[in-house]
Each structure stands twice: as structure tokens, then as C-alpha cells.
Residue, then its C-alpha position, 0 to 999 in steps of 0.5 A: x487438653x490439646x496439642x499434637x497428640x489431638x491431631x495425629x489421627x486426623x492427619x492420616x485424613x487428605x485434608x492439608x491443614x485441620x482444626x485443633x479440639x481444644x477449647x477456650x472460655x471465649x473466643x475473641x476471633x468471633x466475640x467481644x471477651x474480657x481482658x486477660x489478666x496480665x502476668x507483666x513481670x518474670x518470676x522462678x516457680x519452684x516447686x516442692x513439698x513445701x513451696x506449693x501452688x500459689x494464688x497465680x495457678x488453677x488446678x484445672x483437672x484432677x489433683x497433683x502431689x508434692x514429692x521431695x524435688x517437684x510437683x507430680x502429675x500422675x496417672x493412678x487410674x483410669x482417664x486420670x488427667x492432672x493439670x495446671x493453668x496460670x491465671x495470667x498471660x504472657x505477650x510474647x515471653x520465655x518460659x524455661x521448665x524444669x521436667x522429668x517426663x513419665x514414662x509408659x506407652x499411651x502417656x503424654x507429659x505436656x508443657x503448653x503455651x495457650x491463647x484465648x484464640x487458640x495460638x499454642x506452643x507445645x512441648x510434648x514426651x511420649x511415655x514409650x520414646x524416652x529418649x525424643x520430645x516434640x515441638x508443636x505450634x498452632x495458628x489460631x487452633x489450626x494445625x498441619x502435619x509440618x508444625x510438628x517436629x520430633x527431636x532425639x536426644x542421648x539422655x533418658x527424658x524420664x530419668x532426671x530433670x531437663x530444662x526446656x526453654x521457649x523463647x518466643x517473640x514477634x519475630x520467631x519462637x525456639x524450642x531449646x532443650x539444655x541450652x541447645x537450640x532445637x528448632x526456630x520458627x520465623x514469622x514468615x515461615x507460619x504462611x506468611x505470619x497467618x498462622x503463627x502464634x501471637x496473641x496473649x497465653x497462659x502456662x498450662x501443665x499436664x499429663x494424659x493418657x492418649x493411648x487409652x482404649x476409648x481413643x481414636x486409633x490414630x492417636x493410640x498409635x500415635x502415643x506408642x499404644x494402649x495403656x497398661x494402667x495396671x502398670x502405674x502410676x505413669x508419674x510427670x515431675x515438674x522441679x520449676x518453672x521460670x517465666x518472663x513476660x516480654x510486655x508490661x502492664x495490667x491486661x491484655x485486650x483484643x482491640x478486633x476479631x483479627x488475632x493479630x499481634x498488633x491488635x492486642x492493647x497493653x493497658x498500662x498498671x502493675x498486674x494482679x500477678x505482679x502485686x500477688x508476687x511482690x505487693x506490699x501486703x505481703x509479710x516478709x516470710x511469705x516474700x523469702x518464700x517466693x523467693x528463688x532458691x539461687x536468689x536465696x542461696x545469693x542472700x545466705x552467702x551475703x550473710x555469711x560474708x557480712x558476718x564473716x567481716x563482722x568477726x574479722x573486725x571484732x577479733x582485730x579490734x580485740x587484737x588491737x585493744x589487747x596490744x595497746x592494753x600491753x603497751x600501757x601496762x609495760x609503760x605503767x611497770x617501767x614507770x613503777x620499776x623506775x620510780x621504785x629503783x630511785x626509792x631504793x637508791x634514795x634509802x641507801x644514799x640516807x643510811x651513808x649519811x646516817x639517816x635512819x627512819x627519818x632521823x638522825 
């Protein structure tokens, strides 16, 4: 659990810059923690009854469902939180989700980008404002009240699929929401490079409910009230997710306890990711069923020409043969009817002259 939804109780406070309340498994600012598994490639996730989860995700919280077009995260009952988190990280990258937020007041549908250091880029929709998202950036698990930005838009966000795309490199990250620029944020802009997000992340997606009675009050307000969980389930889809990494290689060390983009050593070698995705064990259907539905669309288009020339070519060589069949058998009956109009003239020649039978 993370994000903007965390702070906003807290920023009610004088205090000009606070800590988030997420977590990590180990903390390298402060201790020697083991390399994070590197994800080194780019892949397109699409997620439907039958395309579910693969060994590359965690279900960290709760259980999610399949409906006919994504992954549903709902809230059915009480404090239900449903979550996912990759396996591996991404260096600096882009990430593109496909999400129909969920409606309701006191729920938070979340797209997250997390480092072990507690760098973060968030996406965030509360349930009660369906038509505005919400940017967000922490620098080492810290936040202030300027990171977080709100963004209106014409469209319902819980009626139909969006795409929200991060781009993020060393120099700036943006947020775009389909195909329109939203926000940017330079390096420099984050106090001078201090707090801005630079260290290896996870993909992590989910949805709460913020607004529940036992919250601080701050944060209810914040998610647009209580929860009325008699009115679920409060359902978030998720149609796909499409992730690149900007680096390449097995795993991703911290080389200090600086948290410094710089510090980070890119071990060369194809990932655990990489060789789950595209490694030689795989059989052919389980490869065609990772397969992005456009590149599948692309092979069946490919067929379908390759046998439409097929065809082509079949029907001209039997076109062909067919004409060459009839010249010869035209060449063959006027050679006939030839050779049958000289006998003719032959036997009336023989019965002038008398003969008859061969005799005279």
C-alpha cells in the first residue's frame, strides 16, 4: 500500500516535506540487500479469462478474477485490497496500462512503479471523481504536498479502458493519458536530483479502500468519504499492460547506500523474465500464448496472404495446364481430322481407278 492516498492526511501537518508509509523487504539506503532481478526486455501483458497471470507476477494481497476483456481487482467486502507486483524491475523504462478505474466514494484504483529505496510513480483514480487521475512521485519514500498533481478529463475513467502511459528516464518522467502529454518532470525540478525517482522498480497494481471507517480522516476526505460497502463490489479492470526496460542484463545491484541512478550496476546476462518470456523450453503454444494479440493478428494476416498466393498460384497453374491440355488436344484432332480427310480422298481416288477392297 502506498502512495498519495497515504500522505494526504498528513499534509494537513506544517511539516514541508513527510515520509511515506510504504514498505520494502530491504532497504538498500541503509543495508547490503540482494540484487533485484532484472526484467531487461519489453513485453505486452494481455489479460483475459484465458491469458492469466504468469510465473513473472506476485499476488501480493487478496485474489483477483478474469472477466471477458481484463483482470478484475474488486473490493467485495470489508478492507479487501487485491494486488499484484512483478517479480522483476525495471531501470528506467515505460510502462503503458490499459485501465478502466472503479467507481464509488472511499475507493483508490493504483498503478504503481516501486523501488526497494522507496522511489515511486504513481497513477491513482478516486472512485468519487470519475472524471480526473492523479500524478505522484516519491524521492526515496518521501513526499510533498507539490509531487502530487490532479488531471481532468472529458471521459468517465470508470466506463471504458484508458491507456496511461510512463515514460521515465534519467532525465524526466511524464505521465500521458491517451496519447496526450499530461505532465513532465525534469531531474533537476525534484530538489536538484535529490528526490527524484531513479533506482530499479517493480510494476505493482491494485485497488483500496481509503475511505474505510477505521482511516485517518484526512485520508477519508481525501478518497471522497466513506465507503459504502454495501454498494459493491467497487471493480478496477486491467485489459493490459505493456512494459520496456530501458537496461538490459540479468540484475540490478546497488553498489552504495547512496540511491543514486549512478550507483546501480547493470550485471550483463539475459533476465529470469527474459528466459521465462522467450526461453528455449518453452513449447510452441505456450510461446503463441504470449504472444501480443496485434503480433497475432499480424501472424494471421501472414497466413492468410501466404495462402491466398497459394491459391492464386494453384488456380493459374490449373488455368495454365488446362490451355496447354486444349492446344494439344486441338493439335492432336486437326492432325486426326487431316489424316482422316487424306484416307477419305485415298478410298475415292481407288474406286475411279477400280479398286475395290484392295482388288481389282
Amino acid at each position: 500500500m502506498s502512495l498519495l492516498s497515504i500522505l494526504v492526511g498528513l499534509l494537513a501537518t506544517a511539516i514541508p516535506r513527510v515520509h511515506a508509509q510504504t514498505w520494502t523487504d530491504c532497504q538498500p539506503l541503509n543495508e547490503t540487500c540482494p540484487p533485484n532481478p532484472a526484467f531487461g526486455t519489453n513485453y505486452t501483458w494481455n489479460f483475459s479469462s484465458d491469458s492469466l497471470l504468469d510465473d513473472n507476477w506476485n499476488i501480493t494481497n487478496g485474489a483477483v478474477d478474469y472477466a471477458k476483456d481484463g483482470m478484475m481487482f474488486s473490493i467485495q467486502r470489508k478492507l479487501d485490497s487485491p494486488t499484484i507486483r512483478s517479480k522483476f524491475y525495471i531501470f528506467f523504462g515505460r510502462v503503458e496500462y490499459h485501465i478502466q478505474a472503479a467507481p464509488g466514494a472511499g475507493v483508490i484504483s493504483s498503478a504503481v512503479l516501486q523501488s526497494d529505496d522507496l522511489d515511486e510513480i504513481d497513477w491513482e483514480w478516486i472512485g468519487a471523481d470519475e472524471y480526473s487521475v492523479q500524478s505522484n512521485y516519491f524521492g526515496k519514500g518521501e513526499f510533498d504536498s507539490s509531487d502530487g498533481k490532479i488531471h481532468n478529463v472529458t471521459e468517465n475513467l470508470t466506463k471504458d479502458y484508458h491507456n496511461y502511459t510512463t515514460w521515465w528516464d534519467k532525465d524526466k518522467l511524464e505521465w500521458w493519458y491517451d496519447g496526450q502529454l499530461l505532465r513532465t518532470l525534469k531531474y533537476e525540478d525534484a530538489d536538484g536530483g535529490k528526490y527524484y525517482p531513479q533506482t530499479p522498480m517493480t510494476i505493482r497494481l491494485g485497488i483500496w479502500p481509503a475511505g474505510d471507517p477505521s482511516q485517518p480522516k484526512g485520508r477519508i476526505e481525501w478518497a471522497g468519504g466513506e465507503i459504502d460497502y454495501t454498494d459493491g463490489p467497487y471493480t478496477m479492470y486491467v485489459k493490459q499492460v505493456k512494459a520496456e526496460d530501458f537496461s538490459s542484463g540479468k540484475e540490478y545491484v546497488y553498489t552504495d547506500h547512496s540511491g543514486s541512478w549512478e550507483s546501480i550496476e547493470i550485471v550483463p546476462g539475459n533476465s529470469t523474465t527474459w528466459e521465462n518470456l522467450y526461453g528455449e523450453d518453452d513449447s510452441l503454444s505456450q510461446k503463441w500464448a504470449r504472444l501480443p494479440q496485434a503480433a497475432k493478428v499480424g501472424v494471421y494476416a501472414g497466413g492468410a496472404t501466404v495462402a491466398a498466393i497459394c491459391i492464386a498460384a494453384l488456380v493459374f497453374f490449373c488455368i495454365r495446364q488446362r490451355r496447354i491440355g486444349r492446344r494439344e488436344f486441338n493439335i492432336q484432332n486437326n492432325k486426326m481430322m487431316e489424316e482422316r480427310t487424306e484416307m477419305m480422298n485415298l478410298q475415292a481416288e481407288w474406286r475411279t481407278k477400280g479398286y475395290v477392297g484392295g482388288r481389282t
